[in-house]
N, CA, C and O atoms as CSV, one atom per row, in Angstrom:
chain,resi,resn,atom,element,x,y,z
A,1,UNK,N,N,24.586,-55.818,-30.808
A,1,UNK,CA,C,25.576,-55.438,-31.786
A,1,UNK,C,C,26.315,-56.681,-32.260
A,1,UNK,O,O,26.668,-57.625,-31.553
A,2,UNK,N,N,26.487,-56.535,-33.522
A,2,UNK,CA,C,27.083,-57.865,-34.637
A,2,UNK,C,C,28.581,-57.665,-34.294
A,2,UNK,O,O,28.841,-56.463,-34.367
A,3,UNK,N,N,29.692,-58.426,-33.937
A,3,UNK,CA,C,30.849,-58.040,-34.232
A,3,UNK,C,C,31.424,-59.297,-35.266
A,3,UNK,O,O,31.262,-60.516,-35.219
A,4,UNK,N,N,32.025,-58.580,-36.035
A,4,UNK,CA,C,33.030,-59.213,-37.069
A,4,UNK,C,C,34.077,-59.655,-36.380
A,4,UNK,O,O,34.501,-59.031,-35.408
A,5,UNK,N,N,34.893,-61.370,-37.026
A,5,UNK,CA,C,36.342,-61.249,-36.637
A,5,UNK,C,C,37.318,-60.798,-37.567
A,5,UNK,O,O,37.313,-60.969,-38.786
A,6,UNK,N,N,38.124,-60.228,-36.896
A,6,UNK,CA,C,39.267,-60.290,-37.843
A,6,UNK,C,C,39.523,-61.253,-38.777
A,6,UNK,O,O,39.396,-62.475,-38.704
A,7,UNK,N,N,40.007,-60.346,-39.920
A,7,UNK,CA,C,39.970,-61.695,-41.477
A,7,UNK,C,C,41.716,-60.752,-41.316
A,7,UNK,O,O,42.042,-59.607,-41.006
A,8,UNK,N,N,42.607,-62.266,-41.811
A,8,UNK,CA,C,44.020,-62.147,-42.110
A,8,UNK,C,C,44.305,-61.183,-43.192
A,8,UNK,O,O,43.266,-60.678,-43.618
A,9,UNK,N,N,45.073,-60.884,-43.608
A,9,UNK,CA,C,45.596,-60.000,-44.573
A,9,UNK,C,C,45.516,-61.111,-46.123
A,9,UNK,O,O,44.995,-60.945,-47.226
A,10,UNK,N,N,46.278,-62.195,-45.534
A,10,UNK,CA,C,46.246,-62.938,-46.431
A,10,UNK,C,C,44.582,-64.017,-47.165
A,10,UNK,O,O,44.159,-64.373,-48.265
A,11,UNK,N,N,44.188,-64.131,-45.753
A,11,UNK,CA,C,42.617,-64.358,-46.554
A,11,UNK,C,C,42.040,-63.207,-47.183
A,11,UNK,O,O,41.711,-63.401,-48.353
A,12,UNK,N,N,41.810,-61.960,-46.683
A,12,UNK,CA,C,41.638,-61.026,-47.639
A,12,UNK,C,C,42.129,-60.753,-48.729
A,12,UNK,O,O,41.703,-59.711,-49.226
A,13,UNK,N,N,43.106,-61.477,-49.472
A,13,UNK,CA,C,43.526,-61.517,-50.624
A,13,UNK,C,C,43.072,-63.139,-51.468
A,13,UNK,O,O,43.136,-63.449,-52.657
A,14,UNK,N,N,42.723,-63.738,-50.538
A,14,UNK,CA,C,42.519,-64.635,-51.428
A,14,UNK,C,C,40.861,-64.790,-51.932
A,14,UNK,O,O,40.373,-65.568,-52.752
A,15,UNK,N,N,40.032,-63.420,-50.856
A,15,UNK,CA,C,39.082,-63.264,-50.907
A,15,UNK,C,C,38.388,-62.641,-52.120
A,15,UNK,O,O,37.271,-62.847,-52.595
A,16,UNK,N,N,39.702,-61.551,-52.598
A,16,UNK,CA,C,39.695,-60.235,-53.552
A,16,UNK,C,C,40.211,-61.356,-54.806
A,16,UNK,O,O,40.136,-60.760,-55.881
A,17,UNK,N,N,40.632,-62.566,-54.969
A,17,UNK,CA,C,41.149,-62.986,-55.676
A,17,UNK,C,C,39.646,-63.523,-56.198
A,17,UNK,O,O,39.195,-63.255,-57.311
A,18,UNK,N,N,38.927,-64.363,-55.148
A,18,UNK,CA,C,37.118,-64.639,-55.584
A,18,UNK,C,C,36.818,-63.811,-56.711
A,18,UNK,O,O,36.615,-64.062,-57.899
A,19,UNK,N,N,36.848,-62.542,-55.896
A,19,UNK,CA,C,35.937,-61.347,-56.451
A,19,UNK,C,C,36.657,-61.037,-58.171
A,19,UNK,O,O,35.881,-60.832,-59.105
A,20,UNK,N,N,37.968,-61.042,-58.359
A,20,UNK,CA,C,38.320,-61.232,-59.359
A,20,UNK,C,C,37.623,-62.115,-60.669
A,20,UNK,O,O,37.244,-61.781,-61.792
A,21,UNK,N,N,37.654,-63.239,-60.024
A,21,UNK,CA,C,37.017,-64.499,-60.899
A,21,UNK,C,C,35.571,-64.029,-61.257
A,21,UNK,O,O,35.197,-64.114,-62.427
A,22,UNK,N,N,34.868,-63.608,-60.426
A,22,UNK,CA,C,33.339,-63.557,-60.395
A,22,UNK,C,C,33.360,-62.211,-61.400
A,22,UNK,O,O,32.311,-62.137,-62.039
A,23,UNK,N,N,34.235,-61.215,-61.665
A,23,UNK,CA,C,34.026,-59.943,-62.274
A,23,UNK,C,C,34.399,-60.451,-63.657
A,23,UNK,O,O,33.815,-60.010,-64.647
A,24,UNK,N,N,35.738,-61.732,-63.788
A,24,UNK,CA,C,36.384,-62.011,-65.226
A,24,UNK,C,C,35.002,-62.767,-66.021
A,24,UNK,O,O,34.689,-62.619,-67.202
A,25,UNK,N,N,34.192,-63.738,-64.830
A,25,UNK,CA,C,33.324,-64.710,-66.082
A,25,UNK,C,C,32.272,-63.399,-66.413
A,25,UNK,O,O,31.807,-63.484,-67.550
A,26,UNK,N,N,31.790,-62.163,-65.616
A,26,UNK,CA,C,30.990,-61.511,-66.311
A,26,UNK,C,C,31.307,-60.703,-67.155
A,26,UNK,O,O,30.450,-60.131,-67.829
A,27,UNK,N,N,33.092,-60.396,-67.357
A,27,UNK,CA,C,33.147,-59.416,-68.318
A,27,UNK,C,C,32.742,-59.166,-69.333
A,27,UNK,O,O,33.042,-60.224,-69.885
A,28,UNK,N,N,32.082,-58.362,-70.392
A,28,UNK,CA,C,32.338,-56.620,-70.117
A,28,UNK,C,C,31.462,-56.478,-68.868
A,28,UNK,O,O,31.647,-55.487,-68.161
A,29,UNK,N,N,30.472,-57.424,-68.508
A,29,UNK,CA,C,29.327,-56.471,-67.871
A,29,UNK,C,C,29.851,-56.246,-66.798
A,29,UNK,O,O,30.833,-56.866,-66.387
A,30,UNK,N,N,29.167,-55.153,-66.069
A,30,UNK,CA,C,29.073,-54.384,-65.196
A,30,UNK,C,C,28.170,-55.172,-64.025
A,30,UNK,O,O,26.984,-55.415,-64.249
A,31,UNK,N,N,28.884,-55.603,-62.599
A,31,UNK,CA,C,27.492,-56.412,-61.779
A,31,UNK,C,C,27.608,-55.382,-60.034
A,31,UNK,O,O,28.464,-54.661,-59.522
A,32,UNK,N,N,26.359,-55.820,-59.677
A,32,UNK,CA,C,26.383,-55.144,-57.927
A,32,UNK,C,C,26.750,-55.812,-57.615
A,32,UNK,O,O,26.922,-56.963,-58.016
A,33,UNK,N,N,27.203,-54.838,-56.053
A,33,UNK,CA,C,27.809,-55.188,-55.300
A,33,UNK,C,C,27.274,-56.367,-54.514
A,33,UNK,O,O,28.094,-57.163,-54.055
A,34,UNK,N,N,25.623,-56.611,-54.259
A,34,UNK,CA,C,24.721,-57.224,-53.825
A,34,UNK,C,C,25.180,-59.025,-54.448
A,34,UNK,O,O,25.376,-59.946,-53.655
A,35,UNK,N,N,25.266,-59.176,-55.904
A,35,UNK,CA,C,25.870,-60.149,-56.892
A,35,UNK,C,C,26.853,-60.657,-56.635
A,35,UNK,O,O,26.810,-61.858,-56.364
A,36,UNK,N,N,27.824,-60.123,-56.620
A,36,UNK,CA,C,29.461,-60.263,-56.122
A,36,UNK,C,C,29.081,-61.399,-54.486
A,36,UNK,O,O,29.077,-62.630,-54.464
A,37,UNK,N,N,28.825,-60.518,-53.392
A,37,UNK,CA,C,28.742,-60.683,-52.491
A,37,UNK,C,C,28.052,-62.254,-52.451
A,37,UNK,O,O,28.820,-63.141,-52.080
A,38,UNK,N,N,26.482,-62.704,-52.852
A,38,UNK,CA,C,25.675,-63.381,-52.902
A,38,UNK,C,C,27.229,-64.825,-53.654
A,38,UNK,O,O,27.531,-65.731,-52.878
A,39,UNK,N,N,27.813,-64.782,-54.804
A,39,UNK,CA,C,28.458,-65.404,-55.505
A,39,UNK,C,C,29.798,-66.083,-54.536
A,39,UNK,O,O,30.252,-67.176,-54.198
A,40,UNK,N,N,29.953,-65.191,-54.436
A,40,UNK,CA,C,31.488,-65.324,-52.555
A,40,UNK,C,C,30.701,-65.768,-51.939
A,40,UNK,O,O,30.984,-66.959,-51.812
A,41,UNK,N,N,29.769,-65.528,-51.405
A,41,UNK,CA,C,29.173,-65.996,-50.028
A,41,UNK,C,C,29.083,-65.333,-48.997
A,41,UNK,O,O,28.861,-65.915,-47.935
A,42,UNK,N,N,29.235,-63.919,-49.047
A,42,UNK,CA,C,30.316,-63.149,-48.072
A,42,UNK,C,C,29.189,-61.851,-47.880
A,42,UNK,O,O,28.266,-61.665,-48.672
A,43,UNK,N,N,29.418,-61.113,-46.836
A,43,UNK,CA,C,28.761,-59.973,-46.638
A,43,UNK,C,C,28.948,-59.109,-47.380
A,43,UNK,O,O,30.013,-58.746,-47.878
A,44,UNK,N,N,27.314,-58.471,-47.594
A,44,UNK,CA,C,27.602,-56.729,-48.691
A,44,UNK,C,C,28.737,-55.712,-48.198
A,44,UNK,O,O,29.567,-55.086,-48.858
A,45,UNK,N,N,28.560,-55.743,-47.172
A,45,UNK,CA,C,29.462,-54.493,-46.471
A,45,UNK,C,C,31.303,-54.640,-46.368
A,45,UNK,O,O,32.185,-53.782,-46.384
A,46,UNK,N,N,31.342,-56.280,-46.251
A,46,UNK,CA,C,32.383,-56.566,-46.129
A,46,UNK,C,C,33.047,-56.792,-47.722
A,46,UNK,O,O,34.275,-56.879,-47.710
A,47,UNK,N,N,32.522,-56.877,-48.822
A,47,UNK,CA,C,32.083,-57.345,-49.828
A,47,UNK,C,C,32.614,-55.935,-50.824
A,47,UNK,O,O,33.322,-56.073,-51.821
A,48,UNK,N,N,32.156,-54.719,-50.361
A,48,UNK,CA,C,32.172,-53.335,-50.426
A,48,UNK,C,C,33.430,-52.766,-50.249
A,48,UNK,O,O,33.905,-52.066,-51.143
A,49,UNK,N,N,34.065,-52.987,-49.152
A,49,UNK,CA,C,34.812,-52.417,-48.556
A,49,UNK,C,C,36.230,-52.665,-49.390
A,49,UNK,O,O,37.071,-51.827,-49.713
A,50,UNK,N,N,36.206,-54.492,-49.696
A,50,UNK,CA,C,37.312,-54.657,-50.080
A,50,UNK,C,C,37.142,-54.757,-52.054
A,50,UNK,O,O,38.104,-55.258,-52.636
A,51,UNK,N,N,36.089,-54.335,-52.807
A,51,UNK,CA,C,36.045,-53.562,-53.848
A,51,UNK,C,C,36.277,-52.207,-54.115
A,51,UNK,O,O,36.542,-51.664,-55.188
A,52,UNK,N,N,36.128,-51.695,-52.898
A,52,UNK,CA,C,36.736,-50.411,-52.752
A,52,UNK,C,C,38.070,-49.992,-52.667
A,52,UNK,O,O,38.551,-49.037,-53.278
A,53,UNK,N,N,39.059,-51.261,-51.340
A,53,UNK,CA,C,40.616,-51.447,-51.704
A,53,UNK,C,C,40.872,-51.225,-53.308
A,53,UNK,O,O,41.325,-50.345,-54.040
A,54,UNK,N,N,40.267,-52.656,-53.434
A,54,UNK,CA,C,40.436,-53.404,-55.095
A,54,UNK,C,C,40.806,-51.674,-56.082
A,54,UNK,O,O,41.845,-51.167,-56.505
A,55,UNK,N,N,39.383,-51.264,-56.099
A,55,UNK,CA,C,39.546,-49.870,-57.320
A,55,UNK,C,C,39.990,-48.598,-57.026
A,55,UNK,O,O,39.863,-47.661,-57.815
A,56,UNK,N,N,40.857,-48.442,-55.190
A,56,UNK,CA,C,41.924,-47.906,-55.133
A,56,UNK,C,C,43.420,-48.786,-56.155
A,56,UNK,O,O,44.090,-47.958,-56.771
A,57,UNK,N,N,43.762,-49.855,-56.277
A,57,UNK,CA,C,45.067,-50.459,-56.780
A,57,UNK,C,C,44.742,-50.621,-58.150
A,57,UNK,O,O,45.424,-51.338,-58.882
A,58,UNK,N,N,43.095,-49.600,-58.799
A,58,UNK,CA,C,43.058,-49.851,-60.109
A,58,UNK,C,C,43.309,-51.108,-60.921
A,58,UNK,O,O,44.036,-51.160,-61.913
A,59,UNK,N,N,42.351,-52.524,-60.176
A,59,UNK,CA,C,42.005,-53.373,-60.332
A,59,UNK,C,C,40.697,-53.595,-61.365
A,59,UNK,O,O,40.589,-54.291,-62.374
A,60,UNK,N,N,39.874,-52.822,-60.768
A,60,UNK,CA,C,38.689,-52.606,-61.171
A,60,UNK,C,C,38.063,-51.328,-60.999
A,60,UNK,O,O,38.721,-50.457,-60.428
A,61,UNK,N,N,36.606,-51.000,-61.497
A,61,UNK,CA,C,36.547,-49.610,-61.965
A,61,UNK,C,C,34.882,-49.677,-61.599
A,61,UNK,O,O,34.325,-50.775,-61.599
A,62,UNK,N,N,34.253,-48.639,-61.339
A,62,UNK,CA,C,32.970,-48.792,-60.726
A,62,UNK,C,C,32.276,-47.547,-61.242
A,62,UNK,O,O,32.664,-46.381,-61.310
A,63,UNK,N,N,30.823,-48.290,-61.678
A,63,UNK,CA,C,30.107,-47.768,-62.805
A,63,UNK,C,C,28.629,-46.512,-61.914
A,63,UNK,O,O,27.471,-46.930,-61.900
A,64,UNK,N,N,28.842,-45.613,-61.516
A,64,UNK,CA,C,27.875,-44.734,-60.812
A,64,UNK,C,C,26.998,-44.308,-61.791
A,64,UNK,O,O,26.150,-43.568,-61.292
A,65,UNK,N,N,26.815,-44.506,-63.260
A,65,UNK,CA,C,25.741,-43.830,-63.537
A,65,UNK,C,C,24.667,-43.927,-63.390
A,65,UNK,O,O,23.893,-43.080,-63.837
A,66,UNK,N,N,24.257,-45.000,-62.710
A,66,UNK,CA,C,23.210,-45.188,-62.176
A,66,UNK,C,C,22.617,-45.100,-60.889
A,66,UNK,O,O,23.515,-44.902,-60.071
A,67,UNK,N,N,21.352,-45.167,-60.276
A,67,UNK,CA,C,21.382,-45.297,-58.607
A,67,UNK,C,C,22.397,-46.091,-57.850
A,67,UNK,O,O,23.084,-45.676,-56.916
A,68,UNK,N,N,22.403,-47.359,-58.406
A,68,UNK,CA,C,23.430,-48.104,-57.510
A,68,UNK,C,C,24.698,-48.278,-58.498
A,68,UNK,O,O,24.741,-48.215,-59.727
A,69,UNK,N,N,25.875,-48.556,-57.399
A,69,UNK,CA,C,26.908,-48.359,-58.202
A,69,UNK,C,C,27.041,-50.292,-58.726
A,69,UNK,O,O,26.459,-51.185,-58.110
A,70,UNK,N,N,27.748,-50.471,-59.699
A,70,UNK,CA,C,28.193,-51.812,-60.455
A,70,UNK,C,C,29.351,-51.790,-60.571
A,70,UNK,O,O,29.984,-50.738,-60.484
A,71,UNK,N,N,29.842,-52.820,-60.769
A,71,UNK,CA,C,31.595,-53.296,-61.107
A,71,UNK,C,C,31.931,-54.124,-62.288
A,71,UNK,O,O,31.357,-54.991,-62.947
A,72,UNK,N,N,32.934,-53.601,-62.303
A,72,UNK,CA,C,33.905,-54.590,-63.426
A,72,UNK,C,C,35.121,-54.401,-63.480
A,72,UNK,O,O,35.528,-53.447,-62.818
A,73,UNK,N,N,35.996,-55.095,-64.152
A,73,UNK,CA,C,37.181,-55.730,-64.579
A,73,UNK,C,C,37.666,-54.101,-65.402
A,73,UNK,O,O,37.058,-53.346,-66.161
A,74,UNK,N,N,39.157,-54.074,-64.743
A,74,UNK,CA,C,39.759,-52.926,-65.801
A,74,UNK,C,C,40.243,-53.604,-67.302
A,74,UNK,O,O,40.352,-54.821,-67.456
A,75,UNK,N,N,40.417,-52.958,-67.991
A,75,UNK,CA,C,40.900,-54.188,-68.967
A,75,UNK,C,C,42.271,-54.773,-68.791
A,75,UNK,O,O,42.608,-55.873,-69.228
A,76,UNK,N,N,42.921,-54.070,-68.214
A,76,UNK,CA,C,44.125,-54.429,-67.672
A,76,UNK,C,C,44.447,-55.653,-67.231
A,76,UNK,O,O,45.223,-56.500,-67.672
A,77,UNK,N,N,43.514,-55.613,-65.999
A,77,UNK,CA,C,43.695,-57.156,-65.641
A,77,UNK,C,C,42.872,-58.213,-66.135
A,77,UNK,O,O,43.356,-59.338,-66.016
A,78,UNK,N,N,41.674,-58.117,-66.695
A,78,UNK,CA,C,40.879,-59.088,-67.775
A,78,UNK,C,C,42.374,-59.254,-68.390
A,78,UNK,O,O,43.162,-60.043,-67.867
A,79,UNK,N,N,42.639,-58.674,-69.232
A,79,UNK,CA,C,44.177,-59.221,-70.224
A,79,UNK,C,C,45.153,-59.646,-69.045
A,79,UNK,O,O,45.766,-60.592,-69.540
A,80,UNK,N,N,45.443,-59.535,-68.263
A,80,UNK,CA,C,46.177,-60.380,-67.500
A,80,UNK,C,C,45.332,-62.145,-67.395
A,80,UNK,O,O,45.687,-63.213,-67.892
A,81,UNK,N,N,44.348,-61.857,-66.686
A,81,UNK,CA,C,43.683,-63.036,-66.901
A,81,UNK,C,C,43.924,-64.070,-67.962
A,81,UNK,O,O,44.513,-65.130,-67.752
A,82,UNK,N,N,43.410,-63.678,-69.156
A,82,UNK,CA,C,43.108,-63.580,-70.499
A,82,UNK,C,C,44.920,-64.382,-70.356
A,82,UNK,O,O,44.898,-65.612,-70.417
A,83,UNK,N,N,45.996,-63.889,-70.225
A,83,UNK,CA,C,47.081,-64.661,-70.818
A,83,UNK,C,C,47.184,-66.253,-69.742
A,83,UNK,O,O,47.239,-67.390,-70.210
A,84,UNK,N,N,47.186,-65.967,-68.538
A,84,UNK,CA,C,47.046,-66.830,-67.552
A,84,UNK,C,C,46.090,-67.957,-67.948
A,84,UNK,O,O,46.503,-69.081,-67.663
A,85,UNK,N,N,44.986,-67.891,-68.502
A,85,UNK,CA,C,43.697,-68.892,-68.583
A,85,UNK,C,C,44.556,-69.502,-70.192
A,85,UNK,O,O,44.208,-70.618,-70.577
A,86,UNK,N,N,45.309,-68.963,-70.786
A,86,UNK,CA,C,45.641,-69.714,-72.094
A,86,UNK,C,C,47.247,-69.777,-72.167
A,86,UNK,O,O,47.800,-70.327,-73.119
């Protein structure tokens, strides 16, 4: 059995902050979870879990019409971005 260590509260935010960046350069599109993960460096599962936080705080929004689910940027915070980068 694999055990994980504990990740801080605060690296987990600076982790979700990654995942941010990686969702703003693909916006509009829609990417997996598999993508995300591979881009961070970071595990699918662990990778998952905290995109799942993320589009509980309506960060981001996740695309099921397909077999696997995809992600992206609400527009909300793309336009947050969007003022920050200029």
């Amino acid at each position: 059995m694999v055990y994980m260590s504990k990740i801080s509260e605060k690296k987990k935010d600076k982790i979700k902050g990654e995942i941010l960046g990686v969702l703003y350069e693909h916006f509009p599109k829609m990417i997996f979870t598999n993508k995300i993960a591979d881009e961070i460096a970071r595990n699918n599962e662990f990778v998952l879990k905290l995109l799942n936080e993320m589009e509980e705080l309506k960060w981001i929004k996740k695309n099921k019409r397909i077999a696997r689910t995809s992600w992206g940027l609400t527009l909300e915070i793309y336009n947050q971005y969007e003022k920050m980068a200029n």
